[in-house]
Backbone bond lengths (Angstrom), bond angles and torsions (degrees), N, CA, C in turn:
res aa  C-N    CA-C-N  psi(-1)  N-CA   C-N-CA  omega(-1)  CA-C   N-CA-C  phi
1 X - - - 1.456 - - 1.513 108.61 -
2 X 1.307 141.50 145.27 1.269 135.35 -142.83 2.286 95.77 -176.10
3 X 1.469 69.12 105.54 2.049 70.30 172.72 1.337 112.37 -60.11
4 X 1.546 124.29 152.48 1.062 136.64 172.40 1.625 109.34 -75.74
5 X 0.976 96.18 18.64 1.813 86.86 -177.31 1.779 101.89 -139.27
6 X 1.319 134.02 28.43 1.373 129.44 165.56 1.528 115.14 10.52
7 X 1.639 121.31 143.26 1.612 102.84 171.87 1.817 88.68 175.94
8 X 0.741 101.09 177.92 1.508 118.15 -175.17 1.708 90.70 -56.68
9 X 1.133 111.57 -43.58 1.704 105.62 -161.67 1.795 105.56 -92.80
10 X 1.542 108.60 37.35 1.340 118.50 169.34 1.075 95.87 -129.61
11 X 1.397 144.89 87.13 1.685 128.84 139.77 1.202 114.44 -80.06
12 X 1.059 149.02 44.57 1.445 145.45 175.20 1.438 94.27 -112.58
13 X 1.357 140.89 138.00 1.554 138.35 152.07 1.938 100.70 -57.24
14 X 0.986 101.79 -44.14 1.477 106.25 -176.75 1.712 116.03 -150.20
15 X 1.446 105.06 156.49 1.668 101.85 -178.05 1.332 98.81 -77.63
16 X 1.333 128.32 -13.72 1.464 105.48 174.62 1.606 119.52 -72.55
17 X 1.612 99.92 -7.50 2.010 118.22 173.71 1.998 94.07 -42.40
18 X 1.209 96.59 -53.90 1.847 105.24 -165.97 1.472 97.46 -69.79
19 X 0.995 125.03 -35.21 1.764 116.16 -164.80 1.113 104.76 -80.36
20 X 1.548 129.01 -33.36 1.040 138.64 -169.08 1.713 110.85 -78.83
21 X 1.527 106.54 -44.07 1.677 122.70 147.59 1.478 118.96 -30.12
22 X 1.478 111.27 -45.43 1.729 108.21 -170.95 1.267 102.48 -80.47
23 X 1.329 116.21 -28.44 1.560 112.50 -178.74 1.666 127.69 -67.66
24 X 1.669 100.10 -27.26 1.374 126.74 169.81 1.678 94.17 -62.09
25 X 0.987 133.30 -69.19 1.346 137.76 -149.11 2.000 94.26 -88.12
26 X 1.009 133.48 -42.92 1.422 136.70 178.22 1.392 110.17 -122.51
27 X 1.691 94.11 74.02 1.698 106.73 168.88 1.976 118.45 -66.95
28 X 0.833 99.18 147.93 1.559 109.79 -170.47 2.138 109.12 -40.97
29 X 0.577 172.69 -98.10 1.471 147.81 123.78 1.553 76.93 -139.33
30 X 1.801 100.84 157.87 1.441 120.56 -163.04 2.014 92.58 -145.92
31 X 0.939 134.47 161.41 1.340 132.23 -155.70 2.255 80.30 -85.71
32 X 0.986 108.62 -43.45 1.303 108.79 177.39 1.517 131.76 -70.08
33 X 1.395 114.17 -0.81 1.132 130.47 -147.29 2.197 99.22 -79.62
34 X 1.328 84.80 -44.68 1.448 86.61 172.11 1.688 126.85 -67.25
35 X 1.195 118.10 21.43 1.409 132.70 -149.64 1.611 93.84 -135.07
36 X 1.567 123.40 -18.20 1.087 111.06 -160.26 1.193 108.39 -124.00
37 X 1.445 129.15 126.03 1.553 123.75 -164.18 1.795 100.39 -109.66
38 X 1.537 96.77 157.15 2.064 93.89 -162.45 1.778 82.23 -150.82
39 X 1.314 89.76 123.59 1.839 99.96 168.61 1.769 98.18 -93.02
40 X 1.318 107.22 96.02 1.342 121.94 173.46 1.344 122.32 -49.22
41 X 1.382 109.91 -61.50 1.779 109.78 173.72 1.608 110.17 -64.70
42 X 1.485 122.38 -28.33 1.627 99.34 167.40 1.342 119.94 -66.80
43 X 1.447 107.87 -13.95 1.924 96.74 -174.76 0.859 117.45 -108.54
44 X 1.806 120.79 -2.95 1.260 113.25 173.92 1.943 115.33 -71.40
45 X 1.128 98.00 152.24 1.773 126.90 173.88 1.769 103.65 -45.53
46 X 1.540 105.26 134.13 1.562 102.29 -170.89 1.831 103.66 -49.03
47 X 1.670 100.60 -44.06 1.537 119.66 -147.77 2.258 88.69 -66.92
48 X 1.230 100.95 -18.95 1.530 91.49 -171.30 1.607 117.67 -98.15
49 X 2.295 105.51 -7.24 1.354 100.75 163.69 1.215 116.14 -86.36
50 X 1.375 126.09 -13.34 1.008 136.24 164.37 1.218 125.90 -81.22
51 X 1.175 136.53 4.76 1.754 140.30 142.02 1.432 91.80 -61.45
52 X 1.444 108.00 -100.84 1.527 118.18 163.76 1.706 109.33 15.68
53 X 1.171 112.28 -84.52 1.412 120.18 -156.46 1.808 95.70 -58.87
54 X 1.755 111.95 -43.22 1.749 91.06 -179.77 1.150 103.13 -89.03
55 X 1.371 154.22 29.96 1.386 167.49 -169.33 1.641 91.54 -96.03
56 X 1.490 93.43 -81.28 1.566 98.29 -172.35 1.307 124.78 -90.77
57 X 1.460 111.09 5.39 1.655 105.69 158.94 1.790 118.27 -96.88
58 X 1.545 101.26 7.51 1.715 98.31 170.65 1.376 108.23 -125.82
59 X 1.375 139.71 3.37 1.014 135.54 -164.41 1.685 109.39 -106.38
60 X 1.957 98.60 53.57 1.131 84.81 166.43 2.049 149.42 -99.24
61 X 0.904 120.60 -151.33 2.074 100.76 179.31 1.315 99.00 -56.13
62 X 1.559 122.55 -50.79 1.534 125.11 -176.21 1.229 103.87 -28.65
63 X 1.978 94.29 -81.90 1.726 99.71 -174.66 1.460 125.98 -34.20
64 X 1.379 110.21 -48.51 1.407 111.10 -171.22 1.565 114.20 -59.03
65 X 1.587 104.54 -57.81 1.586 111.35 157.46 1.489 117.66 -2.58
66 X 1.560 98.08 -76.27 1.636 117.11 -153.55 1.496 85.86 -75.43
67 X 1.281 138.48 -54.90 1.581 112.70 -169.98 1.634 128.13 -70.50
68 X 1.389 111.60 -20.45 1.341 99.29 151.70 1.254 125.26 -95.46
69 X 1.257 132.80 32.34 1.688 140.05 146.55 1.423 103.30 -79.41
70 X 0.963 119.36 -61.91 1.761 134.73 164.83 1.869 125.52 -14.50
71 X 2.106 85.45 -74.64 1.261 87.69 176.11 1.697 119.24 -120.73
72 X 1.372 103.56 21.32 1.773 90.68 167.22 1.381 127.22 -110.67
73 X 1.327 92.54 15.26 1.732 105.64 160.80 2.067 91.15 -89.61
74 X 0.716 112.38 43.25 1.544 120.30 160.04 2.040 120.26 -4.43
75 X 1.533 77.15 44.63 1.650 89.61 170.89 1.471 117.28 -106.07
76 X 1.324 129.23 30.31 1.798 127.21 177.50 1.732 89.37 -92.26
77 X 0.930 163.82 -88.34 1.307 127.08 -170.89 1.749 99.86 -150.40
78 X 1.925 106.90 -179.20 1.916 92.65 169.82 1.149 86.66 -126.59
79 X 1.815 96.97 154.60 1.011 125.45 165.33 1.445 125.01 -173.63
80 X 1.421 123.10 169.44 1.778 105.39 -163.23 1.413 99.60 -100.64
81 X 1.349 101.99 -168.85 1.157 132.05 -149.66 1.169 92.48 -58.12
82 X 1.380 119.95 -71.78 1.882 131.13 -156.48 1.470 95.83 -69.31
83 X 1.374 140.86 -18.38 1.379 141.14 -156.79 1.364 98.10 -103.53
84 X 1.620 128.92 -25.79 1.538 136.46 142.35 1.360 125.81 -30.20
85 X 1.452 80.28 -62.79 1.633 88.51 176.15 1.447 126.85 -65.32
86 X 1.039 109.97 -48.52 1.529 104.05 175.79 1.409 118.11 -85.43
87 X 1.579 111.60 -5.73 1.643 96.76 154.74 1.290 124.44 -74.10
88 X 1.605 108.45 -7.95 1.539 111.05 177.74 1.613 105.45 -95.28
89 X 1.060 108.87 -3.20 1.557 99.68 170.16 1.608 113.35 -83.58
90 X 1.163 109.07 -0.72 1.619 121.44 -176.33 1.257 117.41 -77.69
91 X 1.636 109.30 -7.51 1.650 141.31 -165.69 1.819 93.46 -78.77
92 X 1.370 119.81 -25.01 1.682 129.14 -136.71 2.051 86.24 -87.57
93 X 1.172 103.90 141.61 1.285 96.82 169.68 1.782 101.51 -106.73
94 X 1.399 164.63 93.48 1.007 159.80 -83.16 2.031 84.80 -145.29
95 X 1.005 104.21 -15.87 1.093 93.20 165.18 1.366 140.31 -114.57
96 X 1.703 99.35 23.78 1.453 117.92 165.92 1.334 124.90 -77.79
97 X 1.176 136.28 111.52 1.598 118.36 171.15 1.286 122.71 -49.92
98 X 1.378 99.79 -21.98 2.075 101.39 -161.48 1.529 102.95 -77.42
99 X 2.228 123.45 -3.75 1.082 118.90 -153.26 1.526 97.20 -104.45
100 X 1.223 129.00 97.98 1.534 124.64 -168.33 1.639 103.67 -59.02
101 X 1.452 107.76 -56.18 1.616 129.75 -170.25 1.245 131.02 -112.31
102 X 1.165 131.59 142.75 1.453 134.53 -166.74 2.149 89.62 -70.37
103 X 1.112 107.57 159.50 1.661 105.02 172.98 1.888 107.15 -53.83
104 X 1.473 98.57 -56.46 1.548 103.51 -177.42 1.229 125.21 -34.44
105 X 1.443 114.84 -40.71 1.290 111.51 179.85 1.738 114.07 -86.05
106 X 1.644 106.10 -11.64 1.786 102.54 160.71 1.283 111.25 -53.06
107 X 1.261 92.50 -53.86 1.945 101.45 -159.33 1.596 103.99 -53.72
108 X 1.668 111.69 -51.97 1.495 107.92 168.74 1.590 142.65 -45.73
109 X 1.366 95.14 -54.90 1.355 107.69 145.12 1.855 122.86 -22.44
110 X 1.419 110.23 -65.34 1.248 108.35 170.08 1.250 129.53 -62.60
111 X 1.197 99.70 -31.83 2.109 107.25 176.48 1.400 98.77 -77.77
112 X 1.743 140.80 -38.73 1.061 114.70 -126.80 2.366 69.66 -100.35
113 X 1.331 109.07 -22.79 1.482 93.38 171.15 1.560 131.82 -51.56
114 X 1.538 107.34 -35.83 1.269 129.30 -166.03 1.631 111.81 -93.14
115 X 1.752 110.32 -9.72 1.113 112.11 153.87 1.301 130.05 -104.65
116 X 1.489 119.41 0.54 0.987 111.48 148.16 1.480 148.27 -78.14
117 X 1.702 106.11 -14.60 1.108 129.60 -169.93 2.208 92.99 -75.66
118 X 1.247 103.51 -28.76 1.562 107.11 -168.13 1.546 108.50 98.11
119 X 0.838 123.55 56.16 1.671 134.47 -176.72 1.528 94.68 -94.27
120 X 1.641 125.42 156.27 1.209 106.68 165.97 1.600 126.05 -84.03
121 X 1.330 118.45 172.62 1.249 109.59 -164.09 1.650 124.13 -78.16
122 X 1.472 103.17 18.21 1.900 104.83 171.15 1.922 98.79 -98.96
123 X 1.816 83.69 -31.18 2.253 72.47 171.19 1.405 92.01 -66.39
124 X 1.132 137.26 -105.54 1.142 159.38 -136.01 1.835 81.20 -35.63
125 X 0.893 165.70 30.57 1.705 160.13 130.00 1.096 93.04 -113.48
126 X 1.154 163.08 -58.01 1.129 147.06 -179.93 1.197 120.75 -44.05
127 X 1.176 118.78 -37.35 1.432 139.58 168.78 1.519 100.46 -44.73
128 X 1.678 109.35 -60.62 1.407 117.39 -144.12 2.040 104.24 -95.04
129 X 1.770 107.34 17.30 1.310 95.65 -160.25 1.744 79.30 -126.14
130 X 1.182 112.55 -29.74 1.608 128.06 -135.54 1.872 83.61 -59.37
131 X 1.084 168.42 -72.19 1.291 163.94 128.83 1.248 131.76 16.75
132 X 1.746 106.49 -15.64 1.282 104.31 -170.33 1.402 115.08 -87.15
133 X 1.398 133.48 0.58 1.282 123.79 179.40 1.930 112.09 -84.68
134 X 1.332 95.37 12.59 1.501 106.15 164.53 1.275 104.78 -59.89
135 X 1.702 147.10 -17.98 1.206 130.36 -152.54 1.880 95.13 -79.43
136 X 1.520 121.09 -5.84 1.538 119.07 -161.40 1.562 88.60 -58.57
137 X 1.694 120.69 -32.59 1.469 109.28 -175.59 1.680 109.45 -64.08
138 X 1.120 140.61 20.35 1.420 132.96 -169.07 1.628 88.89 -126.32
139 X 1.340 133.61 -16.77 1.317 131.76 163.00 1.224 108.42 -92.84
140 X 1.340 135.92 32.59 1.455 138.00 150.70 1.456 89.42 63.68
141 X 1.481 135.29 66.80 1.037 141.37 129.96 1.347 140.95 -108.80
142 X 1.421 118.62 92.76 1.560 127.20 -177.26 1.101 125.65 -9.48
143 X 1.835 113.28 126.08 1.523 103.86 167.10 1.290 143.89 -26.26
144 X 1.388 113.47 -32.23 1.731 110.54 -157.13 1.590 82.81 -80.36
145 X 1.553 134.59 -26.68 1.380 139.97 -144.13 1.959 87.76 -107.72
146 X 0.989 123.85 20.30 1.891 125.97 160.57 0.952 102.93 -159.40
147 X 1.261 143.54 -23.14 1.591 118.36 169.46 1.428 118.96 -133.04
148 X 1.428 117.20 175.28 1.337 97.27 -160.78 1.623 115.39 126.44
149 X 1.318 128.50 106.95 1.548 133.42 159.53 1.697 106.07 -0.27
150 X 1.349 137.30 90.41 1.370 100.72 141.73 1.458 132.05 -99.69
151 X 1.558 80.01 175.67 1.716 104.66 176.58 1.565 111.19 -151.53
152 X 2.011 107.00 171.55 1.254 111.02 -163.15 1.299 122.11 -74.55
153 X 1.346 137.49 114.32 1.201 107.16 163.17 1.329 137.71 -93.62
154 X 1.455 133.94 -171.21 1.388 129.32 -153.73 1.378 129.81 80.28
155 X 1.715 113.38 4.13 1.441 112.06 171.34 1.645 98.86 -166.30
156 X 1.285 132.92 165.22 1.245 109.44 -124.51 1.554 107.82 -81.35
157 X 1.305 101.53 179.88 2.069 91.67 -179.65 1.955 95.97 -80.37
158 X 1.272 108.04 150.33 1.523 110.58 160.61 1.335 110.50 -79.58
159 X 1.825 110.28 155.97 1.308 112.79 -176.90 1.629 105.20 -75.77
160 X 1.434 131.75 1.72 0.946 121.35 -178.29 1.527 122.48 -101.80
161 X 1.574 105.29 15.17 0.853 137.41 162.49 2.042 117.13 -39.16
162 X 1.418 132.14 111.97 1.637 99.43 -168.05 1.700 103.29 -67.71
163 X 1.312 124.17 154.48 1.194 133.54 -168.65 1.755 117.90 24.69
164 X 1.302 89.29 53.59 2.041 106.18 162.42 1.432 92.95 -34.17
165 X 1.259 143.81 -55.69 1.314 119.15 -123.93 1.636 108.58 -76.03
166 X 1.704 95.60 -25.74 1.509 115.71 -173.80 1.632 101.20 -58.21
167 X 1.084 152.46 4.76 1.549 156.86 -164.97 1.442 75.82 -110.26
168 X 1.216 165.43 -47.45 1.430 151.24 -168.98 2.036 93.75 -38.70
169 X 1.171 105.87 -50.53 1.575 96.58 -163.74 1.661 108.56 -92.31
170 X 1.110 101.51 7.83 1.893 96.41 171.16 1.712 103.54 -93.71
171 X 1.349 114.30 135.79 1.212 139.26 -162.62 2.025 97.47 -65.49
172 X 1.158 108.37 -31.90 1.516 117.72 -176.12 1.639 88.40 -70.07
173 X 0.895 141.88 -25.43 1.363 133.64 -162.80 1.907 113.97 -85.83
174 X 1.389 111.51 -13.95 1.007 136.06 174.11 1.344 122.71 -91.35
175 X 1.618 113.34 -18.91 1.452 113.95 172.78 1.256 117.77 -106.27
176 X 1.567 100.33 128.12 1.640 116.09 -160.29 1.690 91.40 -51.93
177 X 1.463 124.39 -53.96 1.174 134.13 -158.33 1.967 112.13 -37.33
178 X 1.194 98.86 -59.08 1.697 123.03 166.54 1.293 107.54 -49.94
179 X 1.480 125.28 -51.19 1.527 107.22 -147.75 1.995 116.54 -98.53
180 X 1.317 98.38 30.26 1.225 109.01 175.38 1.450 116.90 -84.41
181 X 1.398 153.81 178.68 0.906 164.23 -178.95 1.449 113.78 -69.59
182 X 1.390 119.56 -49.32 0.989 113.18 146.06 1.840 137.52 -93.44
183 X 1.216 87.90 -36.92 1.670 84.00 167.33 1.915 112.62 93.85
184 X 0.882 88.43 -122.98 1.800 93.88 166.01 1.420 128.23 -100.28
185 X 1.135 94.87 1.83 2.251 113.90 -172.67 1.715 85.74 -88.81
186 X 1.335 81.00 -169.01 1.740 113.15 -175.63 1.384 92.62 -133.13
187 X 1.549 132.52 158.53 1.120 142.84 149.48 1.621 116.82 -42.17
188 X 1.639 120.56 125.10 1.472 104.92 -177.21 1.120 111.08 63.25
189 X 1.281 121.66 36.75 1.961 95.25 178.44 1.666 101.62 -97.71
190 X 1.127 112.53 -1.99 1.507 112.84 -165.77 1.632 123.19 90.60
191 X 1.020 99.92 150.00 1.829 123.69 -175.80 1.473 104.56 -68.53
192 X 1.514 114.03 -18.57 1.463 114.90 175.58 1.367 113.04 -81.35
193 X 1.069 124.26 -21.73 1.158 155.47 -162.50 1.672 108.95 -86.38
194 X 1.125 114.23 -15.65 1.736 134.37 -159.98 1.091 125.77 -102.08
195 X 0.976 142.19 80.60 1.403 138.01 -171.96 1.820 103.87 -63.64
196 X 1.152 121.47 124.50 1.810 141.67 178.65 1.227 91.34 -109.02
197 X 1.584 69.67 153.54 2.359 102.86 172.40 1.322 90.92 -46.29
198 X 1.487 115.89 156.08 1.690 127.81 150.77 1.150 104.67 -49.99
199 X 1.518 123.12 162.19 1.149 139.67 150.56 1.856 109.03 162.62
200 X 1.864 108.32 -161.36 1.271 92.77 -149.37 1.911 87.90 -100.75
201 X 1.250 109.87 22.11 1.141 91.97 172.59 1.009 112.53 -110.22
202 X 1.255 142.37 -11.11 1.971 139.57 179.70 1.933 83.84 -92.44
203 X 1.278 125.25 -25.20 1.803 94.50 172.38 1.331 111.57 -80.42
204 X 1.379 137.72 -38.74 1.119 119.41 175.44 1.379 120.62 -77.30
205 X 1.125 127.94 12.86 1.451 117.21 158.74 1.749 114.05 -94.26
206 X 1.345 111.89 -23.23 1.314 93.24 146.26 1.297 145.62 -119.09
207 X 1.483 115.70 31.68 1.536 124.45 115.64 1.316 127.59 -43.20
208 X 1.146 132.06 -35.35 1.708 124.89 -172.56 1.718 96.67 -134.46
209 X 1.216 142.78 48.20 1.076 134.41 -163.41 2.178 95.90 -108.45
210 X 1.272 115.95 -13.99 0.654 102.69 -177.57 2.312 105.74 -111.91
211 X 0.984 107.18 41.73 1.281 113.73 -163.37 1.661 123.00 -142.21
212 X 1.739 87.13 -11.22 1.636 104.43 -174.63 1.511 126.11 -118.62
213 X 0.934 149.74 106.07 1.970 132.44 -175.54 1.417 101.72 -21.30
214 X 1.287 117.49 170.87 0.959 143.27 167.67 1.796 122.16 -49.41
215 X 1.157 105.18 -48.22 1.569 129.01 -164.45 1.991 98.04 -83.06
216 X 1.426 116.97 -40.18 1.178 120.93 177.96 1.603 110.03 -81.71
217 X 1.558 125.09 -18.88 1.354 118.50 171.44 1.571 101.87 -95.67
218 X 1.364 143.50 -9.72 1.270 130.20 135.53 1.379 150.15 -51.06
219 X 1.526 108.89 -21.80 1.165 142.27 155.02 1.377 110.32 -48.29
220 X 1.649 111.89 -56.83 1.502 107.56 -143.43 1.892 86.03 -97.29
221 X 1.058 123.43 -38.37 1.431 135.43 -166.34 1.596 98.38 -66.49
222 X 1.053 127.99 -40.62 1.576 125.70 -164.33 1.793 117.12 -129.73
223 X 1.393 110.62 9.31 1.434 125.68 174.16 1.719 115.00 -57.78
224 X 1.536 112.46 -25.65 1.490 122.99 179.20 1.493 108.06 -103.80
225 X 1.654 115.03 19.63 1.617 95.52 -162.09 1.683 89.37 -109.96
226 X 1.016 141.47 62.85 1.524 166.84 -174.33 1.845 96.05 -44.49
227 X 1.056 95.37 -48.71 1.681 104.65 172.00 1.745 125.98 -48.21
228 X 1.680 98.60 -27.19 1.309 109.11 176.64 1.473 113.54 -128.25
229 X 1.241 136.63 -26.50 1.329 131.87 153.17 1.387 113.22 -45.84
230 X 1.595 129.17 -90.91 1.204 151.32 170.58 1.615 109.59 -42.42
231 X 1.017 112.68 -51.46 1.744 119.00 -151.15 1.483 89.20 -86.77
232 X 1.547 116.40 -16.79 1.662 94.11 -160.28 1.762 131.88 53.14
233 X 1.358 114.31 28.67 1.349 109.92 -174.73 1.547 111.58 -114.46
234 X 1.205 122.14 171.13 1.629 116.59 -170.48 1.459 102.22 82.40
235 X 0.530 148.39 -68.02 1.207 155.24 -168.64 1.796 126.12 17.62
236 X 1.468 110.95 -24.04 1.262 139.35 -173.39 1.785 91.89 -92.38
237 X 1.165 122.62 -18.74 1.682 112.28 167.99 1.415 104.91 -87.03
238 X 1.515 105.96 -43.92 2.542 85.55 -167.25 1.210 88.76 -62.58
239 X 1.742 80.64 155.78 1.428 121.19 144.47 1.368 121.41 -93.16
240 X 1.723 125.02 173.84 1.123 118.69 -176.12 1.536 116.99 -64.39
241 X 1.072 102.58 -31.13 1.563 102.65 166.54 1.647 121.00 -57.70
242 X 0.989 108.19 -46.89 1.923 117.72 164.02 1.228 104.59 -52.36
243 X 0.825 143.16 -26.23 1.614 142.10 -145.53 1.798 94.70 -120.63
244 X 1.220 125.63 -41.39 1.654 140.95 177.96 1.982 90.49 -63.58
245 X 1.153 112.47 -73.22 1.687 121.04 -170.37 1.505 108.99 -51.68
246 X 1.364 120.40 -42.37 1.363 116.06 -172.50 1.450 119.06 -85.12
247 X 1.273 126.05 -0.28 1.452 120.10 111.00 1.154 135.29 34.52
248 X 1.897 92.68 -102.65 1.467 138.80 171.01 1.680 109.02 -76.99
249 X 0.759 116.86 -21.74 1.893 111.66 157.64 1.511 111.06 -96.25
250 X 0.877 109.25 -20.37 2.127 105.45 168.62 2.076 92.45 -76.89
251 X 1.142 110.63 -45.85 1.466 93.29 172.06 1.092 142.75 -81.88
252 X 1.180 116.25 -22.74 1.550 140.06 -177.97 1.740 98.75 -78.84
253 X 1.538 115.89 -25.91 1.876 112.46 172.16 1.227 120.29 -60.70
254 X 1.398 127.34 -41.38 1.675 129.53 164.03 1.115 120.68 -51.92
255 X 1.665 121.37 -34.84 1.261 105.56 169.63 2.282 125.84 -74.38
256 X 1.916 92.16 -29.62 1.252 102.76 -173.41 1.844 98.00 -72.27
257 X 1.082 132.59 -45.95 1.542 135.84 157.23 1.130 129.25 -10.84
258 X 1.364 105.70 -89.76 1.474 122.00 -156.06 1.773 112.02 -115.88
259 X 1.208 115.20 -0.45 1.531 112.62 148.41 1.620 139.18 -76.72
260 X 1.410 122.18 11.04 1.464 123.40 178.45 1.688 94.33 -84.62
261 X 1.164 132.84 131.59 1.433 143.31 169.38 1.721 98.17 -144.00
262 X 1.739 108.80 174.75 1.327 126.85 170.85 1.131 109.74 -57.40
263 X 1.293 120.97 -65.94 1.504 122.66 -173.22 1.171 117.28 -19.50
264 X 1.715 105.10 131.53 1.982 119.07 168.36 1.687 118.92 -65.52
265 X 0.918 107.56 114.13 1.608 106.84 157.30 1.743 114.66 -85.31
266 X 1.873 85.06 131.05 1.382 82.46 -179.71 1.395 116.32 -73.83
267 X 1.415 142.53 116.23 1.487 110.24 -173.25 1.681 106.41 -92.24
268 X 1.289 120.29 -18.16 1.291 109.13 -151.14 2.122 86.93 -84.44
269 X 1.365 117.49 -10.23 1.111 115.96 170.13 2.180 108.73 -73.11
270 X 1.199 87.54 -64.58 1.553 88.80 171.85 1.324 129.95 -58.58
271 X 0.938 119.95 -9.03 1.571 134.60 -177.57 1.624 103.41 -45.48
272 X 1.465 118.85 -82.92 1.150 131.10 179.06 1.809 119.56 -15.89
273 X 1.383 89.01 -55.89 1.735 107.42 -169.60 1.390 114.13 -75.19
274 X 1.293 99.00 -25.93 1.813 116.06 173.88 1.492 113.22 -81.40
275 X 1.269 135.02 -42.10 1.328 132.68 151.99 1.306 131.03 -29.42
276 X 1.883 104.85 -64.45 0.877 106.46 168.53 1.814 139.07 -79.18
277 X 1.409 70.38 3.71 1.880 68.58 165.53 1.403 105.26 -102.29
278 X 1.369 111.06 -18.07 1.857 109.65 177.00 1.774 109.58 -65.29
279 X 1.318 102.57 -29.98 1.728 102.37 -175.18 1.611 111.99 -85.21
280 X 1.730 122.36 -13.64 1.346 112.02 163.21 1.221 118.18 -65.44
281 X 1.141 109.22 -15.61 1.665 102.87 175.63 1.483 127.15 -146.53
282 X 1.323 109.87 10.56 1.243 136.15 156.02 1.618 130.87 -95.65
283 X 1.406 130.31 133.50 1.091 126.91 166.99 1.419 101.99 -66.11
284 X 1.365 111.40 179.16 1.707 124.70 173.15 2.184 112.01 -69.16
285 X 1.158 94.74 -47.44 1.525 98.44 149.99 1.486 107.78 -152.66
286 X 1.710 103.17 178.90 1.415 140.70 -158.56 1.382 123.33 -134.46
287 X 1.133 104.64 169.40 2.043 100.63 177.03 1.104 108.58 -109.15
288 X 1.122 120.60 116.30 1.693 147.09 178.59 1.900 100.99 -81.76
């Protein structure tokens, strides 16, 4: 997948460069897996420390601030669910070799795993939507600013942060105020409560925040926050309710993980079944 707008603030050949990154660093678990130690930032790809490095040297409270003033007054255009999707397939450069699959058939891929497993049918769309706020790259907004690990800002970064060190050059990293444990929160105040890095997963949760359970807008809002699923860090912000939902994002990660393969999805076969699960809980369109 490859923005239409190339620039210094794209080193990725593709956003699947990062997905493919998490998999390097959160291999599928193997009975041996705990046995095997991996210095992550030495093996990662120049083009992916260098996302990283402008990731976390611009993603500061300001920034974050100003982009949801921007876009959660949810006026860049409407449209539904399936018309999402294939505007995000518009992301595809068709004349890349490195691009096996159109996005659509990623996203399917993930639903059609999570419906096979017997999930109920708001996972199994959640599954199949949870990606779509990737379209921020079609508004000429830089990788590090949609994809990408998040975490909170306004109190300090954790060292388990991937490549912490790069927060040396973000200006938040310099103010005593931020870099406390808590920072600008309260103890327990909740994850709602939290202001996170930009990216395309805190906009599409409020794009559909009013359309999904609880457990499926946790999914989509905190599926990239690797720092607190995996890393276990923060921890002094959830509440018991954070701690009840993530759960359902510790489960809902095996499917977002380790289901991208070669294999074709038929879509014009799946189409039907995907609609109609978009209209149980979707209007015909939405505010983007």
């Amino acid at each position: 997948m490859k923005s239409n707008n190339p620039n210094s603030d794209q080193p990725l050949v593709s956003l699947d460069e990062w997905e493919d990154d998490l998999l390097r660093r959160y291999p599928k678990p193997t009975l041996d897996a705990a046995a095997s130690f991996r210095n992550y930032a030495a093996e990662a790809r120049p083009s992916v420390k260098e996302f990283y490095r402008l990731n976390h040297q611009n993603q500061t409270l300001d920034f974050v601030k100003h982009k949801r003033e921007h876009y959660l007054s949810l006026n860049q255009r409407r449209m539904g669910i399936w018309d999402a999707m294939e505007y995000l397939n518009t992301l595809v450069d068709d004349s890349d070799p490195d691009i096996d699959l159109p996005q659509i058939e990623h996203l399917l891929q993930t639903a059609e795993a999570i419906r096979k497993a017997g999930r109920p049918r708001w996972y199994i769309l959640t599954g199949l939507i949870h990606d779509l706020g990737k379209i921020l790259c079609l508004w000429d907004e830089p990788q590090w600013a949609v994809v990408g690990d998040t975490f909170p800002v306004g109190c300090r970064y954790s060292e388990k942060i991937v490549f912490y060190e790069a927060f040396h050059a973000n200006e938040d990293f310099h103010n005593v105020r931020y870099q406390t444990e808590l920072g600008i929160y309260e103890s327990g105040c909740g994850l709602d409560q939290v202001l996170l890095s930009w990216g395309h997963d805190e906009y599409l949760y409020h794009v559909v925040k009013d359309f999904l359970p609880l457990p499926g807008l946790y999914m989509i809002r905190y599926h990239s926050c690797y720092p607190i699923h995996r890393e276990h860090a923060y921890q002094s912000l959830l509440n018991d309710r954070d701690r009840e939902m993530f759960v359902w994002v510790n489960d809902f990660n095996q499917y977002d993980l380790y289901t991208k393969r070669d294999e074709r999805m038929d879509v014009a076969t799946l189409r039907p079944f995907y609609e109609e699960l978009i209209a149980e809980f979707f209007p015909r369109q939405i505010e983007w």
